[in-house]
C-alpha positions in Angstrom: -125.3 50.8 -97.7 -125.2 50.7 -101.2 -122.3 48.6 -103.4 -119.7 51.4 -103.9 -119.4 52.0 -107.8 -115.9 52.2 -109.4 -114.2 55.1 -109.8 -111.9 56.1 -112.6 -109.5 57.8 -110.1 -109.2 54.9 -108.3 -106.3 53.3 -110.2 -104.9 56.4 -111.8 -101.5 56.2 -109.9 -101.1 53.0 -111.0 -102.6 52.9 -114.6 -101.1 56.0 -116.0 -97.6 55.2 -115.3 -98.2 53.5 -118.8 -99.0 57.1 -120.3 -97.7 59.9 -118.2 -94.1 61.0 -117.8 -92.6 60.4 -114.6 -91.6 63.9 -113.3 -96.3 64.4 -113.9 -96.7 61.6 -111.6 -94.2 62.3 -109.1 -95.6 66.0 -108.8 -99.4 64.1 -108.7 -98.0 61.8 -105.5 -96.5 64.9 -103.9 -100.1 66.9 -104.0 -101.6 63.7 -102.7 -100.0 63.3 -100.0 -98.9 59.6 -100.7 -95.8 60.2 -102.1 -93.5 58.0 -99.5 -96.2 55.5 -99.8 -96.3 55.2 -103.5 -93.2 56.1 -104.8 -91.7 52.6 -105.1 -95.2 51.5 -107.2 -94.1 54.7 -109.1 -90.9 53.7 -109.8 -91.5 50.3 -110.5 -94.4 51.2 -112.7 -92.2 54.0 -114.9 -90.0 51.2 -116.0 -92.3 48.3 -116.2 -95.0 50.4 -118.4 -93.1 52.8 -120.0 -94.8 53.4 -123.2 -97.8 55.5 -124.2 -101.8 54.5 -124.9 -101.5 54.8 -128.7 -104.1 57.8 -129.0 -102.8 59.6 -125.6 -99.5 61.9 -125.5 -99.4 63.8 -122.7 -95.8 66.1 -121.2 -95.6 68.2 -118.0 -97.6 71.1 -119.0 -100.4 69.2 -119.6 -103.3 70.4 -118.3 -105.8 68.1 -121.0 -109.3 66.7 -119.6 -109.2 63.1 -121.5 -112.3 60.7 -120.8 -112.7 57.4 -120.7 -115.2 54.3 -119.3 -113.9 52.7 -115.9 -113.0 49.0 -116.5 -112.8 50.1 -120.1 -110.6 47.9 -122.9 -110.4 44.3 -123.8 -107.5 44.0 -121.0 -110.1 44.7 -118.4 -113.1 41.7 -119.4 -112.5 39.9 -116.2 -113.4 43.4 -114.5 -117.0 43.6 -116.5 -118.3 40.3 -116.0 -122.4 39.8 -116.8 -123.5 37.4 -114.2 -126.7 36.2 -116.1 -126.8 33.5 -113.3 -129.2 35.8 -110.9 -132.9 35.0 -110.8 -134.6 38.3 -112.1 -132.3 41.4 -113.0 -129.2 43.4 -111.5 -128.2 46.8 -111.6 -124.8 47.6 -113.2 -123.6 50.6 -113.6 -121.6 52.3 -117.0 -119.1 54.7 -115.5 -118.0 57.3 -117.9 -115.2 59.9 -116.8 -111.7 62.1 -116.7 -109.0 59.7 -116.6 -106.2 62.5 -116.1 -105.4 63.8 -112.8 -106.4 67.5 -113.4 -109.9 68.9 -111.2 -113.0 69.5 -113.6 -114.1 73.6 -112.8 -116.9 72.8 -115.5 -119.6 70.2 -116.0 -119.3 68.1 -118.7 -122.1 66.2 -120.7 -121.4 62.6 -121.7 -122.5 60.3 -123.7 -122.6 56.4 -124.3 -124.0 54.0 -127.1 -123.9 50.3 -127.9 -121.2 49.3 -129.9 -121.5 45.9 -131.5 -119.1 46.8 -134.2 -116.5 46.5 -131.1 -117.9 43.0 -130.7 -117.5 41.9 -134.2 -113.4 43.5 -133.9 -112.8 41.6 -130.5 -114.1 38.1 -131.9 -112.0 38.4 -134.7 -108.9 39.3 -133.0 -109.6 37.0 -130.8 -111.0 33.9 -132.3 -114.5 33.8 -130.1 -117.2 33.6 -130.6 -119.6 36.1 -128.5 -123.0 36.9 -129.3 -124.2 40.6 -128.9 -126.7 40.4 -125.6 -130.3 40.3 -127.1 -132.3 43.4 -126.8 -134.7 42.0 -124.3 -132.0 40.6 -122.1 -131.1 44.5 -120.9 -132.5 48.2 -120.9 -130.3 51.4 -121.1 -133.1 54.2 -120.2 -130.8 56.8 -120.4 -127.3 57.2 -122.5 -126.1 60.2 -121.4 -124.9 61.3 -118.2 -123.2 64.8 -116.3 -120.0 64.5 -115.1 -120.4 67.8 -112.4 -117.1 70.2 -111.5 -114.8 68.4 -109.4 -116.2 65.0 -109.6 -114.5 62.6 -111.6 -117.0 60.5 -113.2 -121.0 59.6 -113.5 -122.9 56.5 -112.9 -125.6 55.7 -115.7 -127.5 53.0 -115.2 -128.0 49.8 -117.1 -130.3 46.9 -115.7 -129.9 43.1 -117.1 -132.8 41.0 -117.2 -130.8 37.8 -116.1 -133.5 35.4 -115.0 -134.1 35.3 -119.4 -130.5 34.5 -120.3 -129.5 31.3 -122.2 -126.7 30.2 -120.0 -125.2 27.9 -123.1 -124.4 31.2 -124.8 -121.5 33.4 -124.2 -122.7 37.1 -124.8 -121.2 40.5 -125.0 -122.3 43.7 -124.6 -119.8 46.7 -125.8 -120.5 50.1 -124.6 -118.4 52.9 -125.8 -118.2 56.6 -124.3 -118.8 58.4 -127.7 -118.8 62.3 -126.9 -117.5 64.6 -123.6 -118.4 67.2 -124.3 -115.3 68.4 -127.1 -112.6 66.8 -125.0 -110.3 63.8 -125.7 -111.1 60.5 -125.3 -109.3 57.4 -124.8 -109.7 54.6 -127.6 -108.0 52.5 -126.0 -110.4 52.8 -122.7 -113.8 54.1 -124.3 -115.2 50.6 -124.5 -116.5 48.1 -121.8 -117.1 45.0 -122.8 -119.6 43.5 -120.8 -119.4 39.6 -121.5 -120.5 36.4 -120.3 -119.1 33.1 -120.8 -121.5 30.2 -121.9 -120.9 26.7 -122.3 -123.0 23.4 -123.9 -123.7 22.1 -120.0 -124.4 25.4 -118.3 -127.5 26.4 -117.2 -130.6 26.0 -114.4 -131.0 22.5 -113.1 -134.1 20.8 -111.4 -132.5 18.1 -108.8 -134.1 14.7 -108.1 -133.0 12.1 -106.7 -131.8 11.1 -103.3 -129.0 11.0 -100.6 -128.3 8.0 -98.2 -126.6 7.8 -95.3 -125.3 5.1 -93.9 -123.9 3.8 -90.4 -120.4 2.6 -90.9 -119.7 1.3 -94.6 -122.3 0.4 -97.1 -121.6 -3.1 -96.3 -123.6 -3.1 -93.3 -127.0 -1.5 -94.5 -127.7 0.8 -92.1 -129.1 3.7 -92.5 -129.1 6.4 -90.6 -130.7 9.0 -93.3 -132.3 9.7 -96.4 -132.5 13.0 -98.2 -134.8 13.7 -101.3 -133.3 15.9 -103.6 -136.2 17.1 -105.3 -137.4 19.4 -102.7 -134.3 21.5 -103.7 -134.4 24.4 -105.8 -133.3 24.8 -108.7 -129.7 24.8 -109.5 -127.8 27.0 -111.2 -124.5 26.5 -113.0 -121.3 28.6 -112.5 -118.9 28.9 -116.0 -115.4 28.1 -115.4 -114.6 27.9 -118.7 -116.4 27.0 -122.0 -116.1 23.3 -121.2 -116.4 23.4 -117.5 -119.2 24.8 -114.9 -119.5 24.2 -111.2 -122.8 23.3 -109.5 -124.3 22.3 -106.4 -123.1 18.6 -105.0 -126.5 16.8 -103.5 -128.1 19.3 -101.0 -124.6 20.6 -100.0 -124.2 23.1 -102.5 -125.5 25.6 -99.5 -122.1 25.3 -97.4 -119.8 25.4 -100.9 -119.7 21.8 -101.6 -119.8 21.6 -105.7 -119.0 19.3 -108.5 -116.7 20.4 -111.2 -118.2 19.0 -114.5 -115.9 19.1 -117.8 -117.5 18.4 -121.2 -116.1 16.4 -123.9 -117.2 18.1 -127.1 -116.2 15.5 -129.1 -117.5 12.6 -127.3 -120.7 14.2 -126.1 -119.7 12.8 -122.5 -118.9 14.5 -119.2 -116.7 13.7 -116.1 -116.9 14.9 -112.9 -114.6 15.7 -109.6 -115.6 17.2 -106.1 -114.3 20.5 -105.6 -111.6 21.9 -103.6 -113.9 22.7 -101.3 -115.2 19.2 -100.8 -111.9 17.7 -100.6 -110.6 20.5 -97.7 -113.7 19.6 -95.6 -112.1 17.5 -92.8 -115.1 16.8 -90.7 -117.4 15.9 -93.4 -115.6 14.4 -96.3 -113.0 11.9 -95.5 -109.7 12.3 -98.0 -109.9 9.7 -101.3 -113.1 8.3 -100.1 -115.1 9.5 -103.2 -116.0 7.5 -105.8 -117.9 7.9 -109.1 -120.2 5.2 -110.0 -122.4 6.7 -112.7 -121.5 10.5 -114.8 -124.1 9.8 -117.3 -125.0 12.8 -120.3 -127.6 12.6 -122.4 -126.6 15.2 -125.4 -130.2 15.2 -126.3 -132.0 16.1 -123.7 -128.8 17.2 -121.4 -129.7 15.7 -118.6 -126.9 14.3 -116.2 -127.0 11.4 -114.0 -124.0 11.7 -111.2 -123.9 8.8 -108.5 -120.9 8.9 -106.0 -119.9 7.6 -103.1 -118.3 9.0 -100.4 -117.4 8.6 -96.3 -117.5 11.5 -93.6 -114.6 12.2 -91.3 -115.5 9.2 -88.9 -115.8 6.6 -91.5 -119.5 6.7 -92.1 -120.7 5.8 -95.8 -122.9 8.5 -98.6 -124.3 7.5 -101.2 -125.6 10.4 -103.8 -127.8 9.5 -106.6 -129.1 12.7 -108.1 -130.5 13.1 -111.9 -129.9 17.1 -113.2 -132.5 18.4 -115.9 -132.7 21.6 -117.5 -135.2 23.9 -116.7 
């Protein structure tokens, strides 16, 4: 079954307690059916978010069709993340529609555009630095879209070549709904801001290297095991921030086991730590056993060189020596 796609309903109750009066939404909760169910988010909402979206005033007689782009405004950047991490391309979907709680009796004709001007106006307020996604990095074959009577929004299509991206950068792609048709629409929500997050040490990694197991501590030099790393595939970085990614610990990545690396921007240098995941494994990773003996960074050719140490659950010695180079 195909990934459901969002729907500008879907958070109405909750969202417009910021921009509707509150005898409107009661009235909406009774005709929905969920009005026991609701009415304490109701009333919480009506006093936490009183207020009104700056280009929005609605009253009780209002009977308005105003647009907007689900996941739309710079609150909502967590909610349109570009995961440039995927080897070829993904699908995502711009979904422009009514945000008011009326029922459409009349198709409406949409349409969105690029809007890197919203960029430049979100790095300034902001103090970032995104780049506008490169024209070859995506494709949007079609910018307009029908919302059809008595559905609440359209899905038009936009595919991201991701297997291209520079994961060092952090890119954003604005998209703002720029006609319905003659009705309203919402400045505050128009705009998605697609956006990745890039940082100096993220990207795809080729693994060499090895992994040793021993038999009881290191001390006695018997080895059960050996593991070569280079018949992994490549490794690709997660962003946690602009100074620290996650990627795959020796050839345990595949069951969650990462290591969180942090970059020094001044120094050039980077330190590493074993995830939570790592460190909650109790038959495999034995509490404060881990050790680093080498986080090595070249700043030139950014390869890292991580050596640590480790001891299972029942005592028995790891040794990981694995070199990371960008592919």
């Amino acid at each position: 079954m195909p990934a459901r796609q969002p729907n500008l309903y879907d958070n109405f109750l909750i969202k417009t307690a910021k921009e509707w009066p509150f005898s409107v939404l009661f009235a909406v909760l009774f005709f929905t059916g969920s009005m026991k169910k609701n009415l304490i988010v109701v009333l919480a909402g009506a006093f936490l978010f009183a207020g009104c979206f700056k280009d929005v005033v609605h009253n009780d007689a209002d009977t308005t069709a105003y647009f907007a782009i689900a996941n739309g405004g710079t609150a909502n950047l967590a909610s349109a993340p570009l995961d440039l991490t995927i080897p070829d391309s993904t699908i995502l979907y711009v979904n422009p529609g009514i945000y008011s709680p009326i029922t459409l009796t009349t198709d409406v004709s949409v349409k969105i555009a690029i809007n890197d001007a919203a960029r430049v106006a979100y790095n300034q307020q902001n103090g970032t630095n995104y780049e506008l996604l490169p024209d070859s990095l995506f494709l949007l074959a079609d910018s307009s879209g029908l919302v059809t009577a008595g559905a609440r929004s359209v899905n038009i299509p936009l595919t991201i070549y991701t297997g291209k991206a520079n994961l060092t950068k952090s890119y954003m792609l604005p998209i703002s709904l720029t006609d319905a048709q003659g009705h309203p629409i919402s400045t505050d929500l128009s705009t998605i801001y697609y956006n990745q997050l890039g940082s100096p040490i993220a990207g795809r990694y080729a693994i060499t290297g090895v992994r040793t197991d021993y038999v009881g501590a290191m001390a006695s030099g018997v080895i059960s095991d050996t593991v070569d790393l280079s018949a992994l595939p490549v490794q690709v970085t997660t962003t946690v921030s602009d100074s620290v990614v996650a990627v795959g610990y020796s050839d345990l990545g595949i069951v969650g086991w990462q290591y969180i690396v942090t970059f020094n921007a001044v120094t050039k240098t980077v330190s590493i730590a074993p995830n939570a995941i790592m460190i909650n494994n109790e038959t495999g990773f034995m509490n404060d056993s881990f050790k680093i003996d080498i986080q090595d960074y070249n700043p030139v050719t950014r390869v890292m060189h991580f050596k640590t140490e480790y001891n299972d659950a029942s005592g028995n010695a790891r040794v990981v020596d694995e070199y990371l180079t960008p592919q």
